[in-house]
Structure formats: structure tokens, C-alpha cells
C-alpha positions in Angstrom: -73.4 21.2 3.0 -71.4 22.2 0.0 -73.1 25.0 -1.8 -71.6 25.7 -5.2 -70.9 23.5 -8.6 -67.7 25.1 -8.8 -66.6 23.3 -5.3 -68.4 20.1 -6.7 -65.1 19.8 -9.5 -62.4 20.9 -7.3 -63.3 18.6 -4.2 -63.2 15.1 -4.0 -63.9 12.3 -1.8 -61.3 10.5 0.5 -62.1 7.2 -0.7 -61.0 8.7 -4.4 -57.8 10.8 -2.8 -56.3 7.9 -1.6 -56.5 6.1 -4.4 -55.1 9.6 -6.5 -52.9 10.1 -3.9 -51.6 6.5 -2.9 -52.1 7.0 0.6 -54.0 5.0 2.8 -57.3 6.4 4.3 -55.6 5.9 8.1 -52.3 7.9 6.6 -54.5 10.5 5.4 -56.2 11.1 8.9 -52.8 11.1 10.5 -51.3 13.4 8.3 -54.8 15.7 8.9 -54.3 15.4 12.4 -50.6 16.4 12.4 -51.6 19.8 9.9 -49.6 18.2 7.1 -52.5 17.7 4.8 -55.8 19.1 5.8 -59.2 18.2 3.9 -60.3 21.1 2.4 -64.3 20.5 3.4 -65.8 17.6 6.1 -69.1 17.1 6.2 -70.9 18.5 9.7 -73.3 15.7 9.6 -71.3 12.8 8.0 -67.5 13.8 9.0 -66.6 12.7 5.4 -64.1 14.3 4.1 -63.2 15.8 1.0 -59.6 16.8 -0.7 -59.0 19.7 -2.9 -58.1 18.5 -6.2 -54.3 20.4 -5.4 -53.7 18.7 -2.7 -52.5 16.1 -5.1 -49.0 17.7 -5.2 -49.0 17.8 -1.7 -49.8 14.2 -1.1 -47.5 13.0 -3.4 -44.6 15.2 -1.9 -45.5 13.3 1.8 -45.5 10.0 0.0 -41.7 10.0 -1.2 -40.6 11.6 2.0 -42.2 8.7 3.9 -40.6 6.1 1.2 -37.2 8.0 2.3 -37.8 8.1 5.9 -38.2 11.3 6.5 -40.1 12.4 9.7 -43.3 14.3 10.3 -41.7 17.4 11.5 -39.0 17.5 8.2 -42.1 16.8 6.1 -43.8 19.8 7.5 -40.3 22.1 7.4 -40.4 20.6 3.3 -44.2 21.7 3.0 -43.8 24.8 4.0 -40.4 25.6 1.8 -42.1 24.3 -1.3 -44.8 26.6 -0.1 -42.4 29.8 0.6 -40.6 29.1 -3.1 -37.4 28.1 -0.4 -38.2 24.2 -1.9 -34.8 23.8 -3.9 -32.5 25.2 -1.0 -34.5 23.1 1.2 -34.2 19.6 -0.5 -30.6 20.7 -1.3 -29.9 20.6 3.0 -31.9 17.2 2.8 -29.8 15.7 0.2 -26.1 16.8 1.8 -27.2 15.2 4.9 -28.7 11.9 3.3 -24.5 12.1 1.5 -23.8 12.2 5.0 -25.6 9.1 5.8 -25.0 7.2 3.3 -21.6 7.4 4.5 -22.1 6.2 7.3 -24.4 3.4 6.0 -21.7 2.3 3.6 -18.7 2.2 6.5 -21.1 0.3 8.5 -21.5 -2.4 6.3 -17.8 -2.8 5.9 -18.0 -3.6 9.3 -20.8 -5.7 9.6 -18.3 -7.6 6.4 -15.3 -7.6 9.2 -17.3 -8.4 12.2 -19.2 -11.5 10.0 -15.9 -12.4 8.8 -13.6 -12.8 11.9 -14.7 -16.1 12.9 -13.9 -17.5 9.9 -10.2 -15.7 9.9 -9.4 -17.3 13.0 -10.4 -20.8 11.8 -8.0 -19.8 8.9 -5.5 -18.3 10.5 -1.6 -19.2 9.7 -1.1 -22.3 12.2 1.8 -21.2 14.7 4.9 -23.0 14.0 8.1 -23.7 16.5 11.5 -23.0 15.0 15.4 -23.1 16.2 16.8 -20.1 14.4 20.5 -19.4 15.0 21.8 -16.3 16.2 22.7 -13.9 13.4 25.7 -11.5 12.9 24.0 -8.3 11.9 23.8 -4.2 11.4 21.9 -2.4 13.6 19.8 0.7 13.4 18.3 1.8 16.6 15.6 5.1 16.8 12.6 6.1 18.5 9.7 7.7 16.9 6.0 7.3 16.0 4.3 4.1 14.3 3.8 6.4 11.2 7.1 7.7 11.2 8.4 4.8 11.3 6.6 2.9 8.3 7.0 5.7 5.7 11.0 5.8 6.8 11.2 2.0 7.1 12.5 1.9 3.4 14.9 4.5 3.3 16.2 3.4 6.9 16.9 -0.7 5.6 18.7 1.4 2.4 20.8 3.0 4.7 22.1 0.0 6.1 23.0 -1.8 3.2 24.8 0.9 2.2 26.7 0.8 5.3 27.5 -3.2 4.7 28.8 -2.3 1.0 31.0 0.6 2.6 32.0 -2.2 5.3 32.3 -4.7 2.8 30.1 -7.2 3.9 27.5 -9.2 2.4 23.9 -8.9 3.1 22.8 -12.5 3.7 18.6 -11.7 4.4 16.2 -9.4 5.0 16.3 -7.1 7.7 14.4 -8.1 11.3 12.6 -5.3 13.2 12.5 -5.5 16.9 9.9 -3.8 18.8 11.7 -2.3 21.9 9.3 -1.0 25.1 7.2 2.8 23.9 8.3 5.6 26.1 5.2 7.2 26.3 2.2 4.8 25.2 1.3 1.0 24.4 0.8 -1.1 21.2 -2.9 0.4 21.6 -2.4 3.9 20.7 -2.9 3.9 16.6 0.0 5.9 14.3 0.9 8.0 16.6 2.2 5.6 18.9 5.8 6.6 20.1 8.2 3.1 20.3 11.9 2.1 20.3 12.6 0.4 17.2 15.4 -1.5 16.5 16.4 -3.1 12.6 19.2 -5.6 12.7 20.2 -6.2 9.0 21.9 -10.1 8.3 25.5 -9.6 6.9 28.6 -12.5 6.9 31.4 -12.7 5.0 35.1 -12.4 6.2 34.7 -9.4 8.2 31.5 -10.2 9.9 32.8 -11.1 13.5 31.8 -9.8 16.9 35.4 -8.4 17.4 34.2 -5.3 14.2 32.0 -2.5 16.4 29.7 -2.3 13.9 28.5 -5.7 13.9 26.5 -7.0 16.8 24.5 -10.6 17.4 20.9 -11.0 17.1 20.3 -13.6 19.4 19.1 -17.1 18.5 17.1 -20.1 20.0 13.4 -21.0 19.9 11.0 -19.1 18.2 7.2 -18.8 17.6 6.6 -18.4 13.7 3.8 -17.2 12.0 3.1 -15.0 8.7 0.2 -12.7 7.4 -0.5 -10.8 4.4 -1.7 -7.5 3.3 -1.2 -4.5 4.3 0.4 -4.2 7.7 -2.1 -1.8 8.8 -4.9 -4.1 8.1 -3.5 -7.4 9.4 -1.0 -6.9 12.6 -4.0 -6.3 15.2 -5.7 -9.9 14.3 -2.0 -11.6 13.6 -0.7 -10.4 16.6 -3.8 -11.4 18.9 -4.2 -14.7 17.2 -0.5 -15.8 18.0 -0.8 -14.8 21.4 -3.8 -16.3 21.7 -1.5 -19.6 20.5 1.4 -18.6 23.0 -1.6 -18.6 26.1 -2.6 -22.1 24.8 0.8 -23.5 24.4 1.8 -23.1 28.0 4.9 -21.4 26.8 5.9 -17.7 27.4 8.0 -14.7 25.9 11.7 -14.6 26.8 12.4 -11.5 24.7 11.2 -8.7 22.7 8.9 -8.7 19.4 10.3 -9.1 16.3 9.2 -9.2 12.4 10.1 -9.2 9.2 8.5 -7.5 6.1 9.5 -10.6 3.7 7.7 -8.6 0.8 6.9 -5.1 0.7 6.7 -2.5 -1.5 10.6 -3.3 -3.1 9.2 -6.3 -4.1 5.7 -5.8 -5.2 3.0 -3.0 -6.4 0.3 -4.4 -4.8 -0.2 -4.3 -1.6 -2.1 -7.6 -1.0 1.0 -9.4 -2.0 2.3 -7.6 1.1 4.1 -10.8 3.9 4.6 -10.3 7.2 6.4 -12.4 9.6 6.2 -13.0 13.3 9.0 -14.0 15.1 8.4 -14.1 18.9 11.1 -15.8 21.5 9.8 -18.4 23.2 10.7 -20.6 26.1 11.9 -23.6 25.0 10.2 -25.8 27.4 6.0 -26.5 27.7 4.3 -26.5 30.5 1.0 -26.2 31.7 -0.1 -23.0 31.9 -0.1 -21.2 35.3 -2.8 -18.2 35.7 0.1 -16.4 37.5 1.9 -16.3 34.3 -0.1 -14.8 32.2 1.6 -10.9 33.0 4.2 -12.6 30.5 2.3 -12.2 27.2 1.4 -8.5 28.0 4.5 -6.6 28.2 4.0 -2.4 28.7 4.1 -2.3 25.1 0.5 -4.9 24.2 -1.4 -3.1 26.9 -5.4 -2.5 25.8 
């Protein structure tokens, strides 16, 4: 038994803890068990417990950890720094890595947004359209570098060539196509750094736009698959490009050429970015047919490889 007054005022019942402390009587005997918060006197013939009166701040201490998730064995390493005077250094570790998770908490549901969303993009995406377009006299640019490169150049490289058709003196009749030529080194897959041939044929007539001039050449015409996106390029060509092959499987037609898009507004036209179009401009065979499984190597050149 207890044998002093002065232990009478500083102990106190579990039944009363819990309610002081907010933990549960089955919390308290787990934390006992685990050393976190031991009763400071249990009765040898009872096994009641009792709680110093100090263990308050203790108790309190394990009951926002557990609201925050925190485990038994970062509870204890807490205990013991508020105990060593190391509490501040301590909870400042805690809260860099809770930054660190919340970041990752708050990129997660960005995708959970995407993921619950693509369903819904495909039911809305730009129906797939079949177009004659005629071939077109043009300037070409031709260059190989990296998906990166080739976006933060793109500008400067379609300024170029109108310059060139003012020096020629011809007249720039719309806006220029890009043609995605085979990579060198690695496919479609392969984020910014991809390496591809890229090839930007620039729309000019007037009198001097003929074959017979060396510096105009033909960009070929016929049947085309059309489709458009908007946004940024970065966020939309993956989905565009799957959902119109996904319509070039179904249709029972196949490719007869290389890619080929147009930026019908960019940044020359607007500041923001969701005002961004994108076209799609695929060559198609003219003719439907039912689809044959042996066919299907057409829709994948090197270049859309996974």
C-alpha cells in the first residue's frame, strides 16, 4: 500500500487519468506495456493503477502524435528528446519530413484527379475527322535533336523560315506543319530527352513558288486523319495521340506516312497556355477495310514504341 499523504495528492487513479489525459483505459495499458507511459504506483493486491499527476504532459504529448500518426517507436525517440531538452531539434526532423509527405500526398491526389478523370476525357475526346488536303508548296527546315530542344527552338526556327520566304519573296500562305521523322536513338516513349528527326515545312505561293526553285519542295497531299487538342503540348499529346490511334485501329484504316502537326496557336498568339491548339494530321489510307490482326505493326512505327 501507498504510505504517505504527500503520494495521496500527486497520484491518481486510471479511471481519472484517462479522463485528464483523454486516453482510453486500453491505450493507457498499451502504452505501459510498450515503456511509453508507466503508472507511477500499481497496487500489489488490486493491480490498479495510479498516474503521477506529471504524467499529464506526457500523455498529452502521445495523444497528438497518435492523432498525427506517428508510431510507437517515434513516440518513444520524442519522449525521450523532450526528456534530454533535444525536444525542439527533434520535432523540427518530424516536421521536415511530414513537408516531405505532404508532398507526396498532394502529387498523389493530382493523380487520383487524372486517373478519375480519364474516362471521362475519352468520352470527350475531339471526334476524328477524314479530310482530302492538297499537296502544298512549302520551305523546309530539317534537324535532329531532343524533344526539349526542339520545343524551346520551335519559335525561333518557324522565324527563320519566314524570313527566308520574305528574302525569296514569297508569301506565307499558313502555318507551319511539323513532321515527325523516325528517332535515331529512342522512341516516342522516352520523355524530353528523346532524340528525333524533325522536319517543318512552312506553306508559301505566289509567283515564284514552283517545284522548278531549290528551295521550295511539296508536302504531299491526299487523305488525312484530323484531330485537335488543347493545352499545353506537354500535357495533352500522350492522351491525343493514343486516343486517335485508338480511332485509326477501329477504323480499319492504316498509316501511309509519317506524323505530322501543327501548333495552330501557341505562344505568338496567346499568353495563356490553355488557349494552346494542337493539330493532328496523320496520312491515312484512303480505303476501309476490316481490320486484319496482321496489320496492326502499321500503327506502331519505331518511333510510338512503349
Amino acid at each position: 500500500m501507498r504510505d504517505s499523504a504527500d503520494a495521496d495528492l500527486r497520484l491518481m487513479p486510471i479511471g481519472v487519468f484517462s479522463r485528464m489525459s483523454g486516453l482510453s483505459h486500453r491505450a493507457l495499458r498499451l502504452y505501459a506495456d510498450r515503456g511509453l507511459l508507466n503508472p507511477a504506483y500499481v497496487d500489489p493486491d488490486t493491480g490498479y493503477r495510479y498516474y503521477d499527476v506529471h504524467a499529464i504532459r506526457a500523455a498529452e504529448m502521445i495523444r497528438l502524435l497518435r492523432t498525427l500518426g506517428v508510431s510507437l517507436g517515434e513516440m518513444q525517440h520524442l519522449i525521450d528528446a523532450a526528456a534530454d531538452d533535444s525536444l525542439t531539434e527533434t520535432v523540427a526532423l518530424q516536421r521536415q519530413r511530414l513537408t516531405k509527405e505532404l508532398t507526396r500526398i498532394r502529387a498523389a491526389f493530382r493523380l487520383i484527379g487524372r486517373v478519375e478523370g480519364l474516362n471521362s476525357m475519352f468520352r470527350e475526346a475531339p471526334s476524328v475527322a477524314i479530310a482530302t488536303l492538297p499537296a502544298e508548296a512549302c520551305l523546309c527546315w530539317l534537324g535532329t535533336m531532343s524533344r526539349d530542344e526542339f520545343h524551346a527552338r520551335y519559335i525561333a526556327l518557324s522565324e527563320e523560315l519566314t524570313a527566308r520566304a520574305e528574302h525569296l519573296e514569297l508569301t506565307v500562305t499558313g502555318r507551319e506543319v511539323v513532321v515527325l521523322g523516325d528517332p535515331p536513338r529512342k522512341g516516342l516513349s522516352g520523355g524530353g530527352e528523346t532524340v528525333l528527326n524533325y522536319e517543318i515545312y512552312l506553306p508559301v505561293g505566289g509567283p515564284r513558288a514552283t517545284r522548278s526553285r531549290a528551295d521550295v519542295v511539296a508536302l504531299e497531299g491526299g487523305q488525312f486523319a484530323l484531330s485537335a487538342f488543347g493545352g499545353p503540348y506537354y500535357e495533352g499529346y500522350r492522351f491525343a495521340f493514343a486516343r486517335q490511334l485508338e480511332w485509326l485501329a477501329d477504323s480499319g484504316r492504316a498509316l501511309r506516312g509519317r506524323l505530322r502537326m501543327r501548333f495552330a496557336c501557341d505562344e505568338r498568339d496567346t499568353d495563356d497556355t490553355h488557349g494552346f491548339l494542337t493539330e493532328l494530321i496523320w496520312p491515312v489510307t484512303a480505303v476501309r477495310r476490316a481490320p486484319d490482326v496482321g496489320e496492326h505493326a502499321d500503327l506502331s512505327r519505331s518511333w510510338l514504341d512503349t
